[in-house]
DORO-48881 format. One record per residue: residue in one letter; x, y, z of N, C-alpha, C, CB in turn. Coordinates in steps of 0.05 Angstrom, whole numbers, plus 5000, padded with zeros to 4 digits. Glycine has a CB too. Example, Ala and Ser with C-alpha at 12.3 -4.5 7.8 and 13.67 -1.06 7.14 Angstrom:
DORO-48881
('a', (5264, 4886, 5156), (5246, 4910, 5156), (5264, 4934, 5156), (5226, 4911, 5181)),
('s', (5257, 4955, 5142), (5273, 4979, 5143), (5258, 5001, 5157), (5282, 4988, 5114)),
***
This chain:
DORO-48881
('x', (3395, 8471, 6432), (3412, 8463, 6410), (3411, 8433, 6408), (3441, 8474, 6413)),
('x', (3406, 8423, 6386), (3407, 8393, 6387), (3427, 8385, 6360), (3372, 8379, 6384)),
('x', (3433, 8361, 6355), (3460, 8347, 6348), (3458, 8354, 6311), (3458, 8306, 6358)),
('x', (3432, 8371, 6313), (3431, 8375, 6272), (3441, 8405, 6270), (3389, 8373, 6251)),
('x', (3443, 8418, 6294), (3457, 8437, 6297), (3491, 8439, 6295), (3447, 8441, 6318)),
('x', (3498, 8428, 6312), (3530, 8422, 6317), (3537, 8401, 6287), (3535, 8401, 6355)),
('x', (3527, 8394, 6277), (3528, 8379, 6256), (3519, 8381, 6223), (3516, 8363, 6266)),
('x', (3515, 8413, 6217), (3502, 8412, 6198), (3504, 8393, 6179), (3503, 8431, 6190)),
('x', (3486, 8396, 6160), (3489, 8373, 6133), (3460, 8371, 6127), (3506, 8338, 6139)),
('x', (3454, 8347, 6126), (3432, 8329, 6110), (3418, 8328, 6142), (3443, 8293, 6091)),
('x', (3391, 8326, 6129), (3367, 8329, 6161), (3383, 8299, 6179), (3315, 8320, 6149)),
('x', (3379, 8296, 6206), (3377, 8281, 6220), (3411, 8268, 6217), (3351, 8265, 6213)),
('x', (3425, 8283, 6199), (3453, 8275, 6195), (3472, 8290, 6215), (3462, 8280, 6164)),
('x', (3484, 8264, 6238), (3505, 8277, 6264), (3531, 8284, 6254), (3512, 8255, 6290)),
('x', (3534, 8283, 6218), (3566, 8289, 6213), (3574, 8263, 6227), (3581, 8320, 6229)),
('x', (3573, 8245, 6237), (3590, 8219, 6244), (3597, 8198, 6216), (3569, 8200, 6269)),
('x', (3617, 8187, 6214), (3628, 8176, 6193), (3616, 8140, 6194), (3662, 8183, 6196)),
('x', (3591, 8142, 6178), (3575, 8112, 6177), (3594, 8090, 6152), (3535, 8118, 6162)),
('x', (3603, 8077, 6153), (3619, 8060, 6140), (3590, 8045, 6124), (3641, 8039, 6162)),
('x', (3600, 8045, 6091), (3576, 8030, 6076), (3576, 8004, 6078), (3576, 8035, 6048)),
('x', (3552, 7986, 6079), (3548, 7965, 6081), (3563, 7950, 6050), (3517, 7964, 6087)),
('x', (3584, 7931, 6048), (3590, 7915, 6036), (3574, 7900, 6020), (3600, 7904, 6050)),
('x', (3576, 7907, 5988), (3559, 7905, 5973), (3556, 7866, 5973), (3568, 7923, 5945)),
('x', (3530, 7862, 5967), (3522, 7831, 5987), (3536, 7817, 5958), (3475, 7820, 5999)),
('x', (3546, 7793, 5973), (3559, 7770, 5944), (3540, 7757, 5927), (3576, 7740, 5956)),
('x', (3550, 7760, 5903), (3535, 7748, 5886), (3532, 7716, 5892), (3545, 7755, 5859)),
('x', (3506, 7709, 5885), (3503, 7682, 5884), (3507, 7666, 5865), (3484, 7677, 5890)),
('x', (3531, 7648, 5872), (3532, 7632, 5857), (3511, 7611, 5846), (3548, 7625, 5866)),
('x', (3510, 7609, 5815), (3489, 7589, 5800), (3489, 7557, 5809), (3496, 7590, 5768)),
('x', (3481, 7545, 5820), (3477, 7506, 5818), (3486, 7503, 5795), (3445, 7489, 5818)),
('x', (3510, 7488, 5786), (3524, 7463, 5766), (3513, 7445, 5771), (3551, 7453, 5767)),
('x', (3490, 7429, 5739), (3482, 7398, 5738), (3496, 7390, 5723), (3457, 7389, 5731)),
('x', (3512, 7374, 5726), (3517, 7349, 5706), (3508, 7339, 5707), (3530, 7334, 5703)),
('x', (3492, 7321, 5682), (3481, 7309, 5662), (3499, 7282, 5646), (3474, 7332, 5644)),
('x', (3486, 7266, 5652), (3504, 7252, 5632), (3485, 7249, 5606), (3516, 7220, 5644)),
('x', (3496, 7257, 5584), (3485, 7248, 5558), (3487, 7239, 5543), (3480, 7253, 5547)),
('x', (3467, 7234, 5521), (3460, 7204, 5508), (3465, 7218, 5477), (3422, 7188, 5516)),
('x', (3459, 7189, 5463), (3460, 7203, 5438), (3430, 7217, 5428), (3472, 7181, 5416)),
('x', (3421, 7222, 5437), (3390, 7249, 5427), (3410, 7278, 5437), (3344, 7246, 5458)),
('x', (3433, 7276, 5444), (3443, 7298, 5455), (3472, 7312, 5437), (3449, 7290, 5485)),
('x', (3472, 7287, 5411), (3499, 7294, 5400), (3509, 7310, 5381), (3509, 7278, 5394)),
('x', (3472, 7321, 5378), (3480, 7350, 5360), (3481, 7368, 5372), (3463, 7359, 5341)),
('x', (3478, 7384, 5393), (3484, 7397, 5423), (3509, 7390, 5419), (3469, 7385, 5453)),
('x', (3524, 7375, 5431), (3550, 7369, 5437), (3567, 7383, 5414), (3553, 7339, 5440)),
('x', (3564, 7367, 5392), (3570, 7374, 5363), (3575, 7409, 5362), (3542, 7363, 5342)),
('x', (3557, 7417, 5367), (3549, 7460, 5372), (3574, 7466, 5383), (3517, 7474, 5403)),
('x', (3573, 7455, 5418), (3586, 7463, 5431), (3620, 7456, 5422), (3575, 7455, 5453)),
('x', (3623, 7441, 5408), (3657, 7442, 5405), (3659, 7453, 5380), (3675, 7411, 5406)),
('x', (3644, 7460, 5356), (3638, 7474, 5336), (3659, 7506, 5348), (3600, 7474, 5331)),
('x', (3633, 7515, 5372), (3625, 7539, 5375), (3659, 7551, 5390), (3593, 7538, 5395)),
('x', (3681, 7526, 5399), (3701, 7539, 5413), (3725, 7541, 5397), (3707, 7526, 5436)),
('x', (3730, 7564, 5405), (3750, 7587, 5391), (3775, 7574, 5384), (3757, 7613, 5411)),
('x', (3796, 7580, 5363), (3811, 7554, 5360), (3842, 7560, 5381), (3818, 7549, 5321)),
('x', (3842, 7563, 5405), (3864, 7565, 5425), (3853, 7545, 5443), (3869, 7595, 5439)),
('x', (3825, 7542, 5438), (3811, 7524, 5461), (3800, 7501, 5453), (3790, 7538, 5476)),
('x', (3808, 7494, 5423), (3812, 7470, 5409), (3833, 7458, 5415), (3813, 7473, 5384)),
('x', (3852, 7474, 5412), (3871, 7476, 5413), (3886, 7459, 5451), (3870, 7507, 5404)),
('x', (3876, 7472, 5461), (3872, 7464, 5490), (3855, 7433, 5499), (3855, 7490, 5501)),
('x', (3831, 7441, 5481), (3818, 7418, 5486), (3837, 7393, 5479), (3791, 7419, 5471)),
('x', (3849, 7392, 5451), (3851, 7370, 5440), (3885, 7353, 5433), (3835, 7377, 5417)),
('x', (3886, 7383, 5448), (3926, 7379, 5441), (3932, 7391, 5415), (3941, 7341, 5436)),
('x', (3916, 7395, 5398), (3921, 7402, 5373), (3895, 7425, 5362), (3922, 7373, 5358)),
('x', (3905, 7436, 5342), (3877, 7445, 5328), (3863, 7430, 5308), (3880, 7470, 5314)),
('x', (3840, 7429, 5308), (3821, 7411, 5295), (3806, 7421, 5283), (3807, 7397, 5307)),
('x', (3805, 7425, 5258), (3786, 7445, 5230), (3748, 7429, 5243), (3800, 7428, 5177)),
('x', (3738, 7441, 5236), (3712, 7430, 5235), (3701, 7405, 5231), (3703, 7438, 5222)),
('x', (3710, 7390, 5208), (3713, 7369, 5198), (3718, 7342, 5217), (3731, 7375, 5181)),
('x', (3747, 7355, 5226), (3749, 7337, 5238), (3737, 7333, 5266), (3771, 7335, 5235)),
('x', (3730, 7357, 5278), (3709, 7359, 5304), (3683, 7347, 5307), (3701, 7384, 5307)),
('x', (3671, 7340, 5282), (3650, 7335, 5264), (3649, 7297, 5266), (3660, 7351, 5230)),
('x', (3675, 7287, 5260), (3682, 7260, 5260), (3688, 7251, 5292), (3707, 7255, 5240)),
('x', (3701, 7271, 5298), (3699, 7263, 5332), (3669, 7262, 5351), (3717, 7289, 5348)),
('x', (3662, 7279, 5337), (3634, 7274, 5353), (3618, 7255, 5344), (3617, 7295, 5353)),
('x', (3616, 7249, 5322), (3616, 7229, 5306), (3616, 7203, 5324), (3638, 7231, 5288)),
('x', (3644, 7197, 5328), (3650, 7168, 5330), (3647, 7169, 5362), (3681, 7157, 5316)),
('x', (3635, 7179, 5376), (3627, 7180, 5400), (3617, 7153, 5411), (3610, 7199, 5402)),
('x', (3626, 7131, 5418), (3605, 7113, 5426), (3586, 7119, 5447), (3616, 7090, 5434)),
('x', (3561, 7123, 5452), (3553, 7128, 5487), (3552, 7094, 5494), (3513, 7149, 5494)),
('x', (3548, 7080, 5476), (3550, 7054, 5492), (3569, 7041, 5512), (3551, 7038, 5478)),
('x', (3599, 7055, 5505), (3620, 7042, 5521), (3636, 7065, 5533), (3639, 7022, 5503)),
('x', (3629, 7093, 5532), (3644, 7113, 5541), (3622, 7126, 5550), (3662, 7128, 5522)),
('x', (3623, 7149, 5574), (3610, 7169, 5585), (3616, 7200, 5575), (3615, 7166, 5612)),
('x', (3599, 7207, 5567), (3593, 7241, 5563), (3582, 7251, 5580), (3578, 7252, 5543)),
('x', (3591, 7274, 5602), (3579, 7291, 5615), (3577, 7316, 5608), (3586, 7289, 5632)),
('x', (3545, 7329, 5615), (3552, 7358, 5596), (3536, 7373, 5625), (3532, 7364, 5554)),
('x', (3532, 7405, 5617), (3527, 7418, 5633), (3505, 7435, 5613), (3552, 7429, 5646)),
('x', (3483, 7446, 5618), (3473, 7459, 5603), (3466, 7491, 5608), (3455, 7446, 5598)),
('x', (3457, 7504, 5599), (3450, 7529, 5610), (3419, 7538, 5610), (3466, 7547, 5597)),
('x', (3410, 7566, 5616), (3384, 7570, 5619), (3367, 7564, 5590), (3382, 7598, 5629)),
('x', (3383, 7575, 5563), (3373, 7563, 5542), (3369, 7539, 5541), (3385, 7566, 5525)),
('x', (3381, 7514, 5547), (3382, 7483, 5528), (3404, 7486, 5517), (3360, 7477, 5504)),
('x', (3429, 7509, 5528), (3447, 7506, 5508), (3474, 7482, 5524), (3458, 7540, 5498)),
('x', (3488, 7465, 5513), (3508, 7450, 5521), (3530, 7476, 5525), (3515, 7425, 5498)),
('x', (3543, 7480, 5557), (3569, 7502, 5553), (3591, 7483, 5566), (3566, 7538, 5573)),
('x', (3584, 7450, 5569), (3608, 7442, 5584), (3599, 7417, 5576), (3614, 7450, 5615)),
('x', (3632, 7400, 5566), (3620, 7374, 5566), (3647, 7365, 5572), (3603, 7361, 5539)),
('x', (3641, 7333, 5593), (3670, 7321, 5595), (3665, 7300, 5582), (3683, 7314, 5622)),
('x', (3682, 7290, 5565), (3688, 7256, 5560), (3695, 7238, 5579), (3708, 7249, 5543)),
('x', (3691, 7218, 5588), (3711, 7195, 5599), (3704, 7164, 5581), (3706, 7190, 5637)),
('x', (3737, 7161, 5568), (3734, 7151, 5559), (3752, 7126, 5570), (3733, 7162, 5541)),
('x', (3750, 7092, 5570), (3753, 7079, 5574), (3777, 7066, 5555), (3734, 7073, 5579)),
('x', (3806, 7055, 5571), (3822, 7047, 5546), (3847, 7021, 5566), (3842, 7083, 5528)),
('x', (3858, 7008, 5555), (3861, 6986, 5576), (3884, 7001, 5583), (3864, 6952, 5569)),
('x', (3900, 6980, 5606), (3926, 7008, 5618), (3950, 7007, 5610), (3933, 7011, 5649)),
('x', (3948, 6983, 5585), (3979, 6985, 5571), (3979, 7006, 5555), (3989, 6962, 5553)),
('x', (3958, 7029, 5552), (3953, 7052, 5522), (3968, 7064, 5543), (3917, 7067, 5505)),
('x', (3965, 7073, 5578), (3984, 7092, 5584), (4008, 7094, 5597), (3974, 7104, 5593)),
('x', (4023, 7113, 5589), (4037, 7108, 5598), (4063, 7112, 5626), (4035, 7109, 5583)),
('x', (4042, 7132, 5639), (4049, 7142, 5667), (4022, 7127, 5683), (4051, 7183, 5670)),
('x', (4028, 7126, 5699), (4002, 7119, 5717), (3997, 7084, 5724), (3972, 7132, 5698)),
('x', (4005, 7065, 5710), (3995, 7045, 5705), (4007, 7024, 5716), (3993, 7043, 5683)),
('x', (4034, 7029, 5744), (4039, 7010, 5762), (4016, 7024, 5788), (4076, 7007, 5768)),
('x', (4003, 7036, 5775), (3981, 7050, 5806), (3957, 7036, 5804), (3969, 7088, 5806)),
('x', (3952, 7023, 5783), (3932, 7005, 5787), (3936, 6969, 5784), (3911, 7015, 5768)),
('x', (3913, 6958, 5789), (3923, 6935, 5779), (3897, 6920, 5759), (3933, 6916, 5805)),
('x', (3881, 6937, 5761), (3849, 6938, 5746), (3853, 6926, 5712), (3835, 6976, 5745)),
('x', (3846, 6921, 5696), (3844, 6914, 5671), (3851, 6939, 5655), (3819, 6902, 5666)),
('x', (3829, 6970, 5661), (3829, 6990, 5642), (3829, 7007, 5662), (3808, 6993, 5620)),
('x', (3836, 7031, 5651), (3830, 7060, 5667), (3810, 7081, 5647), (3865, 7078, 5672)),
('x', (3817, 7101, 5653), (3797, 7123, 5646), (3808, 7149, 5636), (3781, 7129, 5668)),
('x', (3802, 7159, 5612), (3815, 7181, 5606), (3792, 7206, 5610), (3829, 7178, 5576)),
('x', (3802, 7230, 5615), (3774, 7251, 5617), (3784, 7270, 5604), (3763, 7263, 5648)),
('x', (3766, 7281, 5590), (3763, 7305, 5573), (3748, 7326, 5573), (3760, 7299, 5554)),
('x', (3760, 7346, 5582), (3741, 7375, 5586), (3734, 7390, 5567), (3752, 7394, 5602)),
('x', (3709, 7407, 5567), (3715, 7438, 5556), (3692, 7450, 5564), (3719, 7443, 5521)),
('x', (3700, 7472, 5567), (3676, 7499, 5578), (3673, 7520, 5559), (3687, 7517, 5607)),
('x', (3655, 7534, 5551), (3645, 7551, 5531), (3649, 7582, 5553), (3608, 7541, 5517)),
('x', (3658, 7597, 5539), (3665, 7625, 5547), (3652, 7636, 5559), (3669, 7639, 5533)),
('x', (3623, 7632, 5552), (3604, 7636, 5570), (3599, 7619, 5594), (3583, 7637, 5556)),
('x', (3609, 7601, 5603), (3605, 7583, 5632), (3631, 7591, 5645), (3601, 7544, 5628)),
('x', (3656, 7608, 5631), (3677, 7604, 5651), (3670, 7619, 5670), (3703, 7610, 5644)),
('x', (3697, 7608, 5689), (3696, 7619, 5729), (3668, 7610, 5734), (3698, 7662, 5739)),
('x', (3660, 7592, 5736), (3631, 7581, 5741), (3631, 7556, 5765), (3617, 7567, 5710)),
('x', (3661, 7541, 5756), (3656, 7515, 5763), (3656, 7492, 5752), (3641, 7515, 5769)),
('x', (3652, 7500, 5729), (3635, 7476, 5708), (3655, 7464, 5701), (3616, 7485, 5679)),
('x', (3678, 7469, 5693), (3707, 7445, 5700), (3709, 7418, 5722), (3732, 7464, 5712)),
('x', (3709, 7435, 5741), (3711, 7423, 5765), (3692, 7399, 5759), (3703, 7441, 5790)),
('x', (3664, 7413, 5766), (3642, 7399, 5769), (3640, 7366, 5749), (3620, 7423, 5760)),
('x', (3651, 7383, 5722), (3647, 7355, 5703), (3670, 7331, 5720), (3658, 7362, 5661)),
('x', (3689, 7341, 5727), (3711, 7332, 5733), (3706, 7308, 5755), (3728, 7355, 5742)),
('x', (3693, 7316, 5781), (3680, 7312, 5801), (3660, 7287, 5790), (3667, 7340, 5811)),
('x', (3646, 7295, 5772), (3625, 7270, 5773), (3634, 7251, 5747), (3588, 7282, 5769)),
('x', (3655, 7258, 5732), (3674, 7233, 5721), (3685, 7212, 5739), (3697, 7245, 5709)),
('x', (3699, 7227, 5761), (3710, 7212, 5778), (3694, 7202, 5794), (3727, 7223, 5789)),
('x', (3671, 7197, 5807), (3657, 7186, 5816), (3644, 7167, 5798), (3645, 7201, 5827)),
('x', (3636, 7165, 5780), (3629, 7138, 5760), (3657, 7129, 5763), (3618, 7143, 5722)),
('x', (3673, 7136, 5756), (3700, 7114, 5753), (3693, 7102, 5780), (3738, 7130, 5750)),
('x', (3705, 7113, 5794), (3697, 7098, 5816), (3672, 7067, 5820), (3689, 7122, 5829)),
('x', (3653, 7091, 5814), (3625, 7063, 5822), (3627, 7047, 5798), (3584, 7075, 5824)),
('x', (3644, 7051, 5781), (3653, 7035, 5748), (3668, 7020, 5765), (3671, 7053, 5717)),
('x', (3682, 7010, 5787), (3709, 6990, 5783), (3727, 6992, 5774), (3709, 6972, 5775)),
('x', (3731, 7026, 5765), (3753, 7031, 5752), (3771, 7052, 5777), (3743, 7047, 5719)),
('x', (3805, 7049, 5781), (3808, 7052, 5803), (3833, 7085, 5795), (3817, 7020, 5818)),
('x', (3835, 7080, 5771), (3858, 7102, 5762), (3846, 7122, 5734), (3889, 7082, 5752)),
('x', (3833, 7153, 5734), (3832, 7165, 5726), (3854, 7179, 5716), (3821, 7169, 5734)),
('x', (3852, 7183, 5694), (3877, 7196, 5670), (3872, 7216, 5657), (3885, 7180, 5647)),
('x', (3881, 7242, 5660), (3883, 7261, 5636), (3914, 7275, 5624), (3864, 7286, 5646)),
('x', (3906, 7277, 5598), (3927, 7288, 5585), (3924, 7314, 5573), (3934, 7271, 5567)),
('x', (3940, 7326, 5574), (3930, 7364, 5567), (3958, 7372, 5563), (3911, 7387, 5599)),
('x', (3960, 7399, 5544), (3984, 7415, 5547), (3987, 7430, 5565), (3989, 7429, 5529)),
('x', (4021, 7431, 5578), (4022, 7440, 5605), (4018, 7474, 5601), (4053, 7431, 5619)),
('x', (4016, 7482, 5577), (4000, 7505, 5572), (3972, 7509, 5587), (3995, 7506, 5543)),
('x', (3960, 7484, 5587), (3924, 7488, 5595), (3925, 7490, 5632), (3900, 7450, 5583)),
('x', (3929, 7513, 5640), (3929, 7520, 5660), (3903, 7515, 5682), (3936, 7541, 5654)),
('x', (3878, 7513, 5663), (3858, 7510, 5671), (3854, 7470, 5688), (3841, 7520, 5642)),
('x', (3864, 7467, 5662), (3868, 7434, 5675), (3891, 7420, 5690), (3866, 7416, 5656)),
('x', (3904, 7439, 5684), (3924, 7433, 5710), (3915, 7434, 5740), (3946, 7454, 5710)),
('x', (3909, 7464, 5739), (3891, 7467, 5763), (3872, 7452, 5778), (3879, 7484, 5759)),
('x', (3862, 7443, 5754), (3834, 7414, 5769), (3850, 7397, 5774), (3806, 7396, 5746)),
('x', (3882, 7388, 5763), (3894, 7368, 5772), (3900, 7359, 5792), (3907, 7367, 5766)),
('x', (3908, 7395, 5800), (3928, 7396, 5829), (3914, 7395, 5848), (3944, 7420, 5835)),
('x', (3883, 7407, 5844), (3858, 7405, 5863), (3840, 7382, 5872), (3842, 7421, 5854)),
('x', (3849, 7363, 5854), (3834, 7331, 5857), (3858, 7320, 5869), (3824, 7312, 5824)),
('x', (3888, 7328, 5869), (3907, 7315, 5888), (3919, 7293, 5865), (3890, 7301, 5919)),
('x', (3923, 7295, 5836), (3923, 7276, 5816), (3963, 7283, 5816), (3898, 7285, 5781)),
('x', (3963, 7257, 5813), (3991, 7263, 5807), (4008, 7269, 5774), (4003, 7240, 5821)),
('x', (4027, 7294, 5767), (4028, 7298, 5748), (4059, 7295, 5735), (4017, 7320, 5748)),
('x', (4055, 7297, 5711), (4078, 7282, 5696), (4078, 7301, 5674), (4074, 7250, 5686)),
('x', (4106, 7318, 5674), (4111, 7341, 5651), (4127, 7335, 5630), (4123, 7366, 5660)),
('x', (4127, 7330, 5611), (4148, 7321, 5592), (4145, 7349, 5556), (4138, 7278, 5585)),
('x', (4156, 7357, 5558), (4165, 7364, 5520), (4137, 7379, 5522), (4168, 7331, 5488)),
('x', (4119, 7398, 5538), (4103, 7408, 5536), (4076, 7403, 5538), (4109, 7416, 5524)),
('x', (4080, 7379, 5543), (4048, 7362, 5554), (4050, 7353, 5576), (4036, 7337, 5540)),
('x', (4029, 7348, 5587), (4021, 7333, 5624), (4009, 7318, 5617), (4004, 7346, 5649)),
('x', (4017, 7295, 5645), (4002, 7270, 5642), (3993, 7271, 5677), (4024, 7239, 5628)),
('x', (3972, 7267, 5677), (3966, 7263, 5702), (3939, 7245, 5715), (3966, 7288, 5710)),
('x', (3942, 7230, 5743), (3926, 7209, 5741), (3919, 7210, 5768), (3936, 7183, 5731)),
('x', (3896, 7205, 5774), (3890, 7208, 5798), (3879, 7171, 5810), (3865, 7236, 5798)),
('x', (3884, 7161, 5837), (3876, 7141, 5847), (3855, 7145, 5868), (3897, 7129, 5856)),
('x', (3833, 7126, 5860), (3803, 7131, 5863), (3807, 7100, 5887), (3779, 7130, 5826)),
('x', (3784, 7109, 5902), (3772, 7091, 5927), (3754, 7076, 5913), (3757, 7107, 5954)),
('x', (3756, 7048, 5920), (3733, 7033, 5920), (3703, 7049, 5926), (3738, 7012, 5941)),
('x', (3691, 7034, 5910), (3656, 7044, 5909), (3652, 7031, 5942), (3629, 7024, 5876)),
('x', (3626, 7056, 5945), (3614, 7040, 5973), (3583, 7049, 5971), (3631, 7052, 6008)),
('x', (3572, 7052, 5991), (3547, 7058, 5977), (3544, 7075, 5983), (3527, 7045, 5977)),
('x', (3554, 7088, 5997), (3557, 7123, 5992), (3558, 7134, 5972), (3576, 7136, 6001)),
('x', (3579, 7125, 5960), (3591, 7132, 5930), (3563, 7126, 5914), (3621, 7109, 5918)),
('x', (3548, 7101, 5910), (3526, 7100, 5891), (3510, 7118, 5891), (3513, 7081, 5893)),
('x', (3502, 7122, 5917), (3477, 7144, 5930), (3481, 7170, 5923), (3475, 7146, 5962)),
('x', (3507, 7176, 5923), (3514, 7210, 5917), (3520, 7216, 5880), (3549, 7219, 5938)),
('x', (3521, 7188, 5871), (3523, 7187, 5842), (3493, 7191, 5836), (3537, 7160, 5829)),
('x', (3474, 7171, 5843), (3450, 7163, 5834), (3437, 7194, 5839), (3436, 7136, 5850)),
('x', (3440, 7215, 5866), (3436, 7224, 5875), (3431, 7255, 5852), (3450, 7215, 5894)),
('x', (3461, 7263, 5842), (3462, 7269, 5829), (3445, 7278, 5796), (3474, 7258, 5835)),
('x', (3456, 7255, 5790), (3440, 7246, 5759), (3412, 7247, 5766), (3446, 7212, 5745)),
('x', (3406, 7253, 5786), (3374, 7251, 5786), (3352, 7278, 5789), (3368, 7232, 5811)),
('x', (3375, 7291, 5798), (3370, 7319, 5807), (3373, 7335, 5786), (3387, 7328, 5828)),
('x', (3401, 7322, 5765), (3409, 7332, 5734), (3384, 7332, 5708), (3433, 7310, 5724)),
('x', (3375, 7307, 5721), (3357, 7300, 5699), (3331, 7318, 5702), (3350, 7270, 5699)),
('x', (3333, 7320, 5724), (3301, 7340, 5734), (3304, 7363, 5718), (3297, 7353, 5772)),
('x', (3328, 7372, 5728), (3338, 7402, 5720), (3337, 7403, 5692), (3367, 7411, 5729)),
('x', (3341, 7380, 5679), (3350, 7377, 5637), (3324, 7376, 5633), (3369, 7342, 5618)),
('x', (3297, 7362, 5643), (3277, 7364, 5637), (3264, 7389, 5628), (3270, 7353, 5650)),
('x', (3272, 7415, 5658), (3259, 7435, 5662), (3257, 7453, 5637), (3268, 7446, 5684)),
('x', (3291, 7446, 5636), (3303, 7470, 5611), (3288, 7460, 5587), (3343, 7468, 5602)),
('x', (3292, 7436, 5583), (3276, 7416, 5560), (3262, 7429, 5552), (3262, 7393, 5566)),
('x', (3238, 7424, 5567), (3202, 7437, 5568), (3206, 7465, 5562), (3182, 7435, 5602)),
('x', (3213, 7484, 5573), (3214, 7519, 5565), (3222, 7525, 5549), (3225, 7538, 5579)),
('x', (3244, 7510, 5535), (3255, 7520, 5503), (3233, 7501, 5493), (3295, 7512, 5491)),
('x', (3225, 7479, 5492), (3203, 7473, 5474), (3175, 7491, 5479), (3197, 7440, 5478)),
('x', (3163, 7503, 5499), (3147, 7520, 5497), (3149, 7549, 5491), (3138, 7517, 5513)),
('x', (3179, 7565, 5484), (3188, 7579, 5479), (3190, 7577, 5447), (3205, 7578, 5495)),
('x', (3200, 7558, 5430), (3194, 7557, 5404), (3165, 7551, 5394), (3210, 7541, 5393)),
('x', (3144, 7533, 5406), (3117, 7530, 5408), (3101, 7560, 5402), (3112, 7518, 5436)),
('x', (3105, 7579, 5426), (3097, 7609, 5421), (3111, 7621, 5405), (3096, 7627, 5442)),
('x', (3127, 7626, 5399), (3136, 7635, 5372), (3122, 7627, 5347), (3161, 7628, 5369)),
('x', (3103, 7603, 5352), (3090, 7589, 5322), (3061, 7609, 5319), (3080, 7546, 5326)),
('x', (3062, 7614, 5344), (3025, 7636, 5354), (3020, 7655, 5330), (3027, 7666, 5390)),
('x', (2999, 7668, 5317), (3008, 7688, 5308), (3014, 7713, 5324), (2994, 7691, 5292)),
('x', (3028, 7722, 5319), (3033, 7749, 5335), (3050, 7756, 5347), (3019, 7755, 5350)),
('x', (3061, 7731, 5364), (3082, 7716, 5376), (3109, 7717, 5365), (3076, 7691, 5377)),
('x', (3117, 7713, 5333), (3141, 7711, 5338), (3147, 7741, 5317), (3155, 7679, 5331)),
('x', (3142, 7758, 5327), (3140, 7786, 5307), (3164, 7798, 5329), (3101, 7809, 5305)),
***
């Protein structure tokens, strides 16, 4: 008598109770930020077009018809302000932050924490398709590091204490916050640049740019074959 005996069932099965292997974790995708230029501000333009109006709404403190989304993107300087975006496997923009530069009498919490000339305001948004990704954070993360290697020593955002999302990045960068009549103000104090700080910036953007290239090239050879005959049937 052997153990498929005392055990009927399935061939070579002892009836002993095998616990299933734990289905393996998904892998999380690499976040590039990118900082972009203006060849990038009809992309950008898409992407705040394309968000739903609660997350205009979120984004902007207010809701903003088209029009006026249109003029904001618009008056974008890249010369004196930073845009960071995030892209996806298309070429599509699903995340972009602003930081924008403003001297520190415009704010009004935060501004016995520095003693710098200007600070920095940052502005998020993620497309429905990038949430739970990261891509908050991430923009968040490499705003604050230019401020930094910028000489700028006090990062600022303002959001409704509704936007739970940015709260959260608040509380997780360690930024200190300020609730009043249904909005937050909150500011975080940044370390002197060192050259660590340059290296892991430079570091960065360089790895971003590789990655913006890649996507670049495949959606341009992706509409290219579509021109084939036969191709775009």
């Amino acid at each position: 008598m052997n153990a498929a005996d005392l055990y009927p069932g399935k061939p070579g099965d002892t009836g002993e109770h095998v616990p299933a292997s734990p289905p393996a974790p998904k892998k999380k995708s690499t976040v590039f930020v990118k900082e972009l230029s203006e060849r990038d501000r009809c992309r950008i333009l898409k992407h705040f077009l394309e968000l739903k109006e609660s997350d205009r709404l979120l984004r902007f403190g207010t809701y903003l018809p088209d029009e006026m989304i249109t003029k904001y993107v618009e008056g974008i300087d890249f010369s004196r302000d930073k845009v960071f975006g995030v892209v996806n496997s298309r070429f599509k923009v699903v995340g972009v932050g602003h930081l924008a530069f403003a001297p520190r009498e415009k704010v009004e919490h935060g501004v016995e924490a520095t003693e710098k000339d200007k600070v920095a305001e940052f502005g998020v948004s993620v497309s429905d398709s990038a949430r739970g990704k990261g891509v908050g954070s991430r923009l968040f993360k490499r705003g604050a590091i230019h401020c930094r290697n910028a000489d700028v020593d006090t990062l600022y955002m303002h959001c409704l204490s509704s936007n739970q999302t940015m709260i959260h990045i608040a509380k997780k960068a360690g930024m200190e916050i300020h609730r009043e009549y249904g909005e937050a103000d909150a500011y975080l104090k940044l370390l002197p640049a060192d050259a660590s700080s340059m290296l892991k910036e430079a570091m960065q953007e360089q790895v971003a740019s590789l990655d913006y290239t890649l996507k670049a090239n495949k959606r341009a050879a992706v509409k290219w074959l579509k021109t084939l005959p036969g191709m775009g049937d």
